[in-house]
Residue frames as qw, qx, qy, qz and C-alpha x, y, z in Angstrom:
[[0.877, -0.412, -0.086, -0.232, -72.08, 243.98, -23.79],
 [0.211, 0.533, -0.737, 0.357, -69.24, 242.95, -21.28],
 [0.950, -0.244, -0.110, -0.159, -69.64, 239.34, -20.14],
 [0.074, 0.614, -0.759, 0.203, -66.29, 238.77, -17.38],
 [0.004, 0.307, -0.944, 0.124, -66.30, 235.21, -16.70],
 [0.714, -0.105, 0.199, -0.663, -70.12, 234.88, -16.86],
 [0.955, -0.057, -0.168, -0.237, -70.21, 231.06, -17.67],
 [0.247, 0.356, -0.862, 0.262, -67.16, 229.70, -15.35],
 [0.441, -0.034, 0.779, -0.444, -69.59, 228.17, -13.04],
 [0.836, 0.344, -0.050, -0.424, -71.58, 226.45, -16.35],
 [0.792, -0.021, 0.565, 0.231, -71.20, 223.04, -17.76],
 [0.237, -0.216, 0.638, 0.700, -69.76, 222.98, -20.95],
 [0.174, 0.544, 0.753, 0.327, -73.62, 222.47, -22.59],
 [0.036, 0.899, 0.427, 0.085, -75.26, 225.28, -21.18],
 [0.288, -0.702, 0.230, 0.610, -72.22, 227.44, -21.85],
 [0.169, 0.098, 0.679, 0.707, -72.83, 226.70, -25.43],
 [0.030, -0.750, -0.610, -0.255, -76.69, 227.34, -25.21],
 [0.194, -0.843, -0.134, 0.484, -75.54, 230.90, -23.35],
 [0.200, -0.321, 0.394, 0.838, -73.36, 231.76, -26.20],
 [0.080, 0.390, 0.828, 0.395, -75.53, 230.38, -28.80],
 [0.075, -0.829, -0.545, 0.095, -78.44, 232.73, -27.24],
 [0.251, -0.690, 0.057, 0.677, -76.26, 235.81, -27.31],
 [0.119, -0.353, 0.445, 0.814, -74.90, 235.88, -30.33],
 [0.021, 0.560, 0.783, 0.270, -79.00, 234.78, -31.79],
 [0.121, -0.883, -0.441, -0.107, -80.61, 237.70, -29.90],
 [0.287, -0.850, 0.204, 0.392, -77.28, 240.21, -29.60],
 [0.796, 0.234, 0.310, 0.464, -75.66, 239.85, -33.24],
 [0.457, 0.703, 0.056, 0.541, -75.63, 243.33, -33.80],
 [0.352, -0.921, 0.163, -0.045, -74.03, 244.51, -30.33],
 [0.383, 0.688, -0.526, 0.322, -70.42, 244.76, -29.97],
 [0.861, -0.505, -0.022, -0.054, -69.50, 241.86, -27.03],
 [0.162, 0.665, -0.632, 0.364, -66.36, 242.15, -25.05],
 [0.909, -0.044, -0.399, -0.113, -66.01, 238.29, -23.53],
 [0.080, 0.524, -0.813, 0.240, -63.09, 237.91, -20.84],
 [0.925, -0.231, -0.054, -0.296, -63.08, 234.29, -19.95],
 [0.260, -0.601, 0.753, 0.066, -60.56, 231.43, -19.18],
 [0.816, 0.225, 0.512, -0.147, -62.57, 228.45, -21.29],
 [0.247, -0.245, 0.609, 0.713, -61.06, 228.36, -25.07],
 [0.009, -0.605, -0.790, -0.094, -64.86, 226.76, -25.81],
 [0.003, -0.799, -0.490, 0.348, -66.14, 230.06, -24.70],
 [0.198, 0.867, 0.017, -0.458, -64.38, 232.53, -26.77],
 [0.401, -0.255, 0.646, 0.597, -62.88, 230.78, -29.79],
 [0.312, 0.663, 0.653, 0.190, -65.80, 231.79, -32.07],
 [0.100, -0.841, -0.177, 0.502, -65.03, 235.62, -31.43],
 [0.486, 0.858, 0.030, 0.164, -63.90, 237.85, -33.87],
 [0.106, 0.732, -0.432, 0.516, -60.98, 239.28, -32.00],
 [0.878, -0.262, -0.323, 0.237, -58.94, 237.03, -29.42],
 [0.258, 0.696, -0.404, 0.534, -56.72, 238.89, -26.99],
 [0.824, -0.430, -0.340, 0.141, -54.83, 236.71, -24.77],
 [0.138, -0.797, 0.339, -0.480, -53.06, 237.93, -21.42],
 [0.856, -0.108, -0.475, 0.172, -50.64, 237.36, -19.38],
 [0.519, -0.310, -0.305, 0.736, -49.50, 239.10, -16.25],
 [0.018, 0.823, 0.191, -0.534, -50.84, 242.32, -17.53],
 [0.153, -0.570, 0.483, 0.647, -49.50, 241.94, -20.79],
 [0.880, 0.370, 0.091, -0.283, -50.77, 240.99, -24.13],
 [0.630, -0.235, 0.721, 0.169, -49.48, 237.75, -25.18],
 [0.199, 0.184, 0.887, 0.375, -51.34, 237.00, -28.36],
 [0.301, 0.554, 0.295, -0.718, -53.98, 238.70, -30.27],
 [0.261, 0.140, -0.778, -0.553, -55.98, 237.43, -33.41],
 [0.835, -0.135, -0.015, -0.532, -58.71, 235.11, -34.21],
 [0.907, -0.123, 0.172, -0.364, -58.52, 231.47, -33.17],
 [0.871, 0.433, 0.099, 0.209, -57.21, 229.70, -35.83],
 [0.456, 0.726, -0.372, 0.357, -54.29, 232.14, -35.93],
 [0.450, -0.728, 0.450, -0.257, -53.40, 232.35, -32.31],
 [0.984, -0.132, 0.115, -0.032, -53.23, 228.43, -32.84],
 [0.825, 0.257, 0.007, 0.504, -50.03, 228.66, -34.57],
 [0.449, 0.713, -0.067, 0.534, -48.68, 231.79, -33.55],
 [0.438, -0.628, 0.231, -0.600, -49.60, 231.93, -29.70],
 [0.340, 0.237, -0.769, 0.487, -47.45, 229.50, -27.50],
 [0.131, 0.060, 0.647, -0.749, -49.20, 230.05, -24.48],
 [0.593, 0.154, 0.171, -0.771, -52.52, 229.94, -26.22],
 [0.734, 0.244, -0.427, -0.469, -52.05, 226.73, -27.54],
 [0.243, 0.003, -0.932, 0.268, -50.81, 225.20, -24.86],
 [0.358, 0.064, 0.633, -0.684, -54.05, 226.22, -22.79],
 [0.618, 0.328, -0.238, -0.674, -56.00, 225.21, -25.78],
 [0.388, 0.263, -0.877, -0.106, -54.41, 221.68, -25.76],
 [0.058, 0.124, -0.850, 0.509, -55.08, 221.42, -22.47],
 [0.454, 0.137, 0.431, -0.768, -58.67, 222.08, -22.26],
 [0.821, 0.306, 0.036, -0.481, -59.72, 220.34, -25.35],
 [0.812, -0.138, 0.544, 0.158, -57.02, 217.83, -25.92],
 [0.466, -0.052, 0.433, 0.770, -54.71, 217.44, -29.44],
 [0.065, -0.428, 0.287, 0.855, -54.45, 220.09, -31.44],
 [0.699, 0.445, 0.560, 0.007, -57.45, 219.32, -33.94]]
């Protein structure tokens, strides 16, 4: 399943109840995610962030946090400090 930006026009709730419903009734398909939310695709297995046409950063979450500059500053930004 390839979902490109499907929930930029969603609030932040029912962009959780869209994930939440995917990954209930689509656990065993392979989902390729491109968004710009952090909220929307820090739960993934596989993070690959871009920049200009280039990968920047590539990992889950938790790593990128510390290893990915550029992903942790958009991460700051969208959800505030660093938890």
């Amino acid at each position: 399943m390839i979902l490109d930006d499907s929930s930029s026009a969603l609030d932040y709730k029912t962009d959780a109840a869209l994930r939440r419903a995917i990954f209930e009734n689509h656990s065993d398909s392979t989902t390729i995610m491109i968004a710009q939310r952090v909220s929307s695709i820090q739960q993934m297995t596989h993070i690959l962030v871009m920049e200009e046409g280039r990968c920047i950063g590539y990992g889950a979450h938790e790593e990128l946090l510390k290893t990915c500059p550029a992903y942790r500053e958009i991460y700051q930004a969208q959800m505030g400090a660093l938890a």
